[in-house]
PyMOL commands that place a pseudoatom at each C-alpha (Angstrom):
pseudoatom trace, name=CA, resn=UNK, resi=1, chain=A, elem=C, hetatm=0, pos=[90.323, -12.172, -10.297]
pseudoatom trace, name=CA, resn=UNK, resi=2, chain=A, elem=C, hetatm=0, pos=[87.899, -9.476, -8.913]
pseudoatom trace, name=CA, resn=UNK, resi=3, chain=A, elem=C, hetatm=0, pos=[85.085, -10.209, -6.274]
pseudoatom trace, name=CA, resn=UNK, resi=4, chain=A, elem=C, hetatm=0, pos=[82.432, -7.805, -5.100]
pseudoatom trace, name=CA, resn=UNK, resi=5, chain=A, elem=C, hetatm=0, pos=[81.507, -4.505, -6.912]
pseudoatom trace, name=CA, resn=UNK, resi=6, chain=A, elem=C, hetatm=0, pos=[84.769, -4.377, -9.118]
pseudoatom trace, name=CA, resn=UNK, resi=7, chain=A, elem=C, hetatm=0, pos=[84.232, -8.528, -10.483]
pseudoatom trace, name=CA, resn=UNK, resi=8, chain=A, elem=C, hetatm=0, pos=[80.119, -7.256, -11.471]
pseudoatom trace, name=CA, resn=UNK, resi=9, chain=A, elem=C, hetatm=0, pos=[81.416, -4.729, -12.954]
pseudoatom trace, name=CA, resn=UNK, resi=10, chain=A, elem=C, hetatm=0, pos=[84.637, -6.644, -15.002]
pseudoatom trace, name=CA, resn=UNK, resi=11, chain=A, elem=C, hetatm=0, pos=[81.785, -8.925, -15.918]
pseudoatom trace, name=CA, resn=UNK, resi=12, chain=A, elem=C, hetatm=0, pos=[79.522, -6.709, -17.403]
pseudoatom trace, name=CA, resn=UNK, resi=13, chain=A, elem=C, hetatm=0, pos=[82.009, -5.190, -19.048]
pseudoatom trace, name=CA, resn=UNK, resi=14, chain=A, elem=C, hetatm=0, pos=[83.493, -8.583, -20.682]
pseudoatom trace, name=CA, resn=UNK, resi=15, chain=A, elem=C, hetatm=0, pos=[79.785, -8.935, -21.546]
pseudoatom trace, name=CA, resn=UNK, resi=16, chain=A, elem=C, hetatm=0, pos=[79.664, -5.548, -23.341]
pseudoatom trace, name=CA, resn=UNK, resi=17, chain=A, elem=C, hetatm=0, pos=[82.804, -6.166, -25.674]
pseudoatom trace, name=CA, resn=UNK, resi=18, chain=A, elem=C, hetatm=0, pos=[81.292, -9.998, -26.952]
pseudoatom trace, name=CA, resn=UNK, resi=19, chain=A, elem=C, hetatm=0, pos=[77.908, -7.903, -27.231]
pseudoatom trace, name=CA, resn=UNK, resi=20, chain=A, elem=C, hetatm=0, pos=[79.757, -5.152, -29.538]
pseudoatom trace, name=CA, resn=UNK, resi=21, chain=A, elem=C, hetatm=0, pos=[82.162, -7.937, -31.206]
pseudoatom trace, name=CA, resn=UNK, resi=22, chain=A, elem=C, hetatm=0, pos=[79.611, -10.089, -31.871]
pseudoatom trace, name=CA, resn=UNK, resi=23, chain=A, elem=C, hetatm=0, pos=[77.107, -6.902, -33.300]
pseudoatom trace, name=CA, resn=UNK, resi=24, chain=A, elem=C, hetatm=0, pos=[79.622, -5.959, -35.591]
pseudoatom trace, name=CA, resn=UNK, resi=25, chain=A, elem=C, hetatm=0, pos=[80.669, -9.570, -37.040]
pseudoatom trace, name=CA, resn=UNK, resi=26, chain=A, elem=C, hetatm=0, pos=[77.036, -9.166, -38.023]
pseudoatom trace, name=CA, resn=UNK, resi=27, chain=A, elem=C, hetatm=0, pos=[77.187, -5.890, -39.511]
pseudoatom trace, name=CA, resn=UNK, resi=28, chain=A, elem=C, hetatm=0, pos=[74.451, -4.292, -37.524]
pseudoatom trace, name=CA, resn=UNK, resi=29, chain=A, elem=C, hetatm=0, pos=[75.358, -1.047, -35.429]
pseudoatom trace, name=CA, resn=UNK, resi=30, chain=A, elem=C, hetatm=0, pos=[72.426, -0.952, -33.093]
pseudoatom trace, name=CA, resn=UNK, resi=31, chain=A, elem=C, hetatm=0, pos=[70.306, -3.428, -30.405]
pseudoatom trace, name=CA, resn=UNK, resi=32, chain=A, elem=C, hetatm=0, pos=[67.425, -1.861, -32.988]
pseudoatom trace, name=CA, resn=UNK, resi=33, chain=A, elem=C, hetatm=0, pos=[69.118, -2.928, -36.156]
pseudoatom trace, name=CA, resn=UNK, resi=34, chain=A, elem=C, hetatm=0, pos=[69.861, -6.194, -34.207]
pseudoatom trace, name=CA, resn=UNK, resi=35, chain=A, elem=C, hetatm=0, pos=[66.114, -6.919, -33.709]
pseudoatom trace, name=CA, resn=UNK, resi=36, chain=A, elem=C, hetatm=0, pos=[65.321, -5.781, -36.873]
pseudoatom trace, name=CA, resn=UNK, resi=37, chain=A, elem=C, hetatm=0, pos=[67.633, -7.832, -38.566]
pseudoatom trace, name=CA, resn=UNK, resi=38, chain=A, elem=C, hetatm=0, pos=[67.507, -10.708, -36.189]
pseudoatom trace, name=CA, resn=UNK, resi=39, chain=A, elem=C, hetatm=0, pos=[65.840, -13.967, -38.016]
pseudoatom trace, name=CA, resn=UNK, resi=40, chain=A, elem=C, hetatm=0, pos=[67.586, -12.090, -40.958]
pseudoatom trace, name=CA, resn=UNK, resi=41, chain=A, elem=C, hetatm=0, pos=[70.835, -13.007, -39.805]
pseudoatom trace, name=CA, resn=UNK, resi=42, chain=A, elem=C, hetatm=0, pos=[70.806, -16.397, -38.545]
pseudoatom trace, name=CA, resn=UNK, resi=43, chain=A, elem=C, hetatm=0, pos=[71.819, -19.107, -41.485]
pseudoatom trace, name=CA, resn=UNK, resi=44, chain=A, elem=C, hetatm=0, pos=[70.455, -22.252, -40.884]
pseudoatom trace, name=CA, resn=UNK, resi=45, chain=A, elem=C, hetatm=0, pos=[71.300, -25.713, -43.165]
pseudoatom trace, name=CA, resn=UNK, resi=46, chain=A, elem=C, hetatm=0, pos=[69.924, -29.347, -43.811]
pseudoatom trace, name=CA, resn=UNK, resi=47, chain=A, elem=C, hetatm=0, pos=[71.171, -31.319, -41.000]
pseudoatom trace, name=CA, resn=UNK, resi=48, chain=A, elem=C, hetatm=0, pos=[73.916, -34.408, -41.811]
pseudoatom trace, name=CA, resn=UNK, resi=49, chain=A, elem=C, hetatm=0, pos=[75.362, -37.670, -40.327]
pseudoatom trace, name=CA, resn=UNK, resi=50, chain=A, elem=C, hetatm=0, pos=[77.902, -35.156, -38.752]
pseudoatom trace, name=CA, resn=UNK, resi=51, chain=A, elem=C, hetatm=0, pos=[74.996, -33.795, -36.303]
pseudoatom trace, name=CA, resn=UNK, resi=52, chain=A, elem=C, hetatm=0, pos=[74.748, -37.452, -34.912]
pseudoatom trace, name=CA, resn=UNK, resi=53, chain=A, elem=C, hetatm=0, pos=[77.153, -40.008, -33.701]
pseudoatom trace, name=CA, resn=UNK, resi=54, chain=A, elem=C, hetatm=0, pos=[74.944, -43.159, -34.747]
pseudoatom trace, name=CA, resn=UNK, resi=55, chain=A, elem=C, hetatm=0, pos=[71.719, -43.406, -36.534]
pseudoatom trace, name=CA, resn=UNK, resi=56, chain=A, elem=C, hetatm=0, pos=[69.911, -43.749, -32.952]
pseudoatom trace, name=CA, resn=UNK, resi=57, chain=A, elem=C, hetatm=0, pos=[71.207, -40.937, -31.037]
pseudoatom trace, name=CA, resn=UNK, resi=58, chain=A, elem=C, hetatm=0, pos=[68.500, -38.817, -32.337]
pseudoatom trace, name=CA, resn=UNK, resi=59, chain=A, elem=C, hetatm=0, pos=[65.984, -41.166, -30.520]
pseudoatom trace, name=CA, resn=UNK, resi=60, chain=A, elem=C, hetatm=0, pos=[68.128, -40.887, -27.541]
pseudoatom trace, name=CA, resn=UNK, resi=61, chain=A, elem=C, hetatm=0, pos=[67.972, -37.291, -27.190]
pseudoatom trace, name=CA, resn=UNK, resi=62, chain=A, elem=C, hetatm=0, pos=[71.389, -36.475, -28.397]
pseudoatom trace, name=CA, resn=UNK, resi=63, chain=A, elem=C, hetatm=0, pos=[72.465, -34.446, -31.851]
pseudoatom trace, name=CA, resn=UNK, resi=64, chain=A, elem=C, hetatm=0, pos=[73.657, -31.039, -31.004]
pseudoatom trace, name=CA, resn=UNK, resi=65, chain=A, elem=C, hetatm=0, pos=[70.503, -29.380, -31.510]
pseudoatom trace, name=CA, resn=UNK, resi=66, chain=A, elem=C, hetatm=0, pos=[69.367, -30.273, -34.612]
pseudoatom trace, name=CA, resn=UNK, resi=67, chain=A, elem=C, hetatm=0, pos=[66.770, -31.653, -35.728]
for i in range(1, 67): cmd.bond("trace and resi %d" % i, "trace and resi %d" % (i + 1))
show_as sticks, trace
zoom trace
């Protein structure tokens, strides 16, 4: 594992390829076609009982961030 200098610059780097990977599992080339695109590109659905462990946990804060 790299400290300093050389571990910013692994990070950013690590940071770079999930930027790129992610970018192109979406099919845009560009940051521009990404904000474009952006709302676009996000699928959302209905939420289920699977978001929620019990009928309460909503109240209690809890479901995974859906709501």
């Amino acid at each position: 594992m790299a400290g300093g200098k050389e571990g910013v610059d692994r990070a950013f780097q690590i940071l770079r390829t999930e930027l790129d990977r992610a970018m192109g599992l979406l099919g845009v080339g560009t940051i521009q076609d990404l904000k474009a695109r952006g709302a676009s590109l996000v699928k959302q659905r209905q939420p289920s009982s699977r978001d929620y462990p019990d009928r309460a946990a909503y109240e209690r804060g809890y479901g995974g961030g859906i709501i």
